[in-house]
N, C-alpha and C positions, 0 to 999 in steps of 0.2 A: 504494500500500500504506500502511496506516494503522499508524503504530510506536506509540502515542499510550499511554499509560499504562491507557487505560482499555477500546484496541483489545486490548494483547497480554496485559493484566493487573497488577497492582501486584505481585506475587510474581518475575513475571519481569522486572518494569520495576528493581525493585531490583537482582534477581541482573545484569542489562546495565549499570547507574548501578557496579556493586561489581568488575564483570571489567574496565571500562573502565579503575581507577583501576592497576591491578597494577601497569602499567610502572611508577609511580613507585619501586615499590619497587627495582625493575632500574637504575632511573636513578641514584635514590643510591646505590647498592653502586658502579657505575662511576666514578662523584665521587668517592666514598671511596677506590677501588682506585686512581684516577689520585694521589691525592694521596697513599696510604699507599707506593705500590710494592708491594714484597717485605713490610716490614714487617706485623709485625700489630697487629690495630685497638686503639686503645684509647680510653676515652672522651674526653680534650678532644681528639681528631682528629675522631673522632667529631661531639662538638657542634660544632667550628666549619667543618665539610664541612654538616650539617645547616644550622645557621644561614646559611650562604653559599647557601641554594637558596631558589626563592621560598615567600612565606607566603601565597600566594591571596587576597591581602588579612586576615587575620588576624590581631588583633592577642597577639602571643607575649610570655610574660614566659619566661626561661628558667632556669634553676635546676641547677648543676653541681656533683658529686661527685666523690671521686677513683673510685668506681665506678658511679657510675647520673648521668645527665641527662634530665633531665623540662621539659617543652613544657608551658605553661598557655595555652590559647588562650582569646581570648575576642572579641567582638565578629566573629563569625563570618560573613563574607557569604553562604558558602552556607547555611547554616544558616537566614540571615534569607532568603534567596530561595526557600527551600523550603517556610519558612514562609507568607511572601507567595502561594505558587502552592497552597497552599492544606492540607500534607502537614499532618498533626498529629505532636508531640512523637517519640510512639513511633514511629512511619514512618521518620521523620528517623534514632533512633536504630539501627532497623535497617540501614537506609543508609550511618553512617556506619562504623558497626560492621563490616559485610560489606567494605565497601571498604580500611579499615584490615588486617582481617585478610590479607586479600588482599596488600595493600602490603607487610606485615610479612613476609608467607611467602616472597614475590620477596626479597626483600632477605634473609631467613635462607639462601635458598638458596646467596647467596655469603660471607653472614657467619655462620655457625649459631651461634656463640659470642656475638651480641647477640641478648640477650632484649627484648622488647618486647611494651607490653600498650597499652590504652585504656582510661579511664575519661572515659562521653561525660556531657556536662553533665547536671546533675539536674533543673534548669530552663533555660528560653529567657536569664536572667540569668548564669547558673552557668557554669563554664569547662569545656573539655572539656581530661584530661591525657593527657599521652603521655609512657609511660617506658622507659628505654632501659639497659638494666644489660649487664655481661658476665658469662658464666655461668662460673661457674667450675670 
């Protein structure tokens, strides 16, 4: 059977590349949970349970507030590997997009009180952000 991007379609190669990524979001909720207890979350628990998980090789600058912390990624390998295998910019962003959302909704599931959004790079140079606020 041929799984191949261009056997099943790019429409459905993205939506498989975006369900695959969910658990992450299940996984950090559990890192969090283990490190909070009972308590509730609040941001520097938050960022340094985030920062303790891996960066897929990305390189992060990280940025904290007493209510929001924001991920500046840059030098992204997937991103250069997608590009390499030949996607274009906008492909990429749907990609990354789909799967973040995804991540974020697992992860609301056990924290509904952190908001989180993405803003993906404007170019192949540009950083992709990721913000994390509580809602209040």
């Amino acid at each position: 059977m041929d799984c191949s991007a261009e056997a099943i379609g790019l429409e459905k190669a993205i939506e498989l590349h975006s369900k695959i990524q969910e658990p992450f979001g299940d996984g950090l909720a559990v890192l969090l949970k283990n490190r909070l207890g009972s308590k509730e979350v609040d941001i520097k628990t938050f960022s340094e349970v985030y920062r303790s998980t891996s960066t897929m090789g990305v390189e992060n600058v990280y940025e904290e507030t007493p209510s929001s912390f924001v991920v500046k990624g840059f030098s992204c390998p997937i991103y250069s590997g997608l590009k390499e295998a030949g996607l274009d910019h906008q492909t990429i962003k749907t990609m990354c997009e789909g799967a973040g959302n995804l991540i974020y909704k697992a992860f609301n599931r056990h924290y509904p009180k952190v908001e989180a959004r993405m803003r993906f790079r404007d170019s192949p140079e540009d950083c992709c952000v990721e913000e994390y606020r509580l809602k209040k």
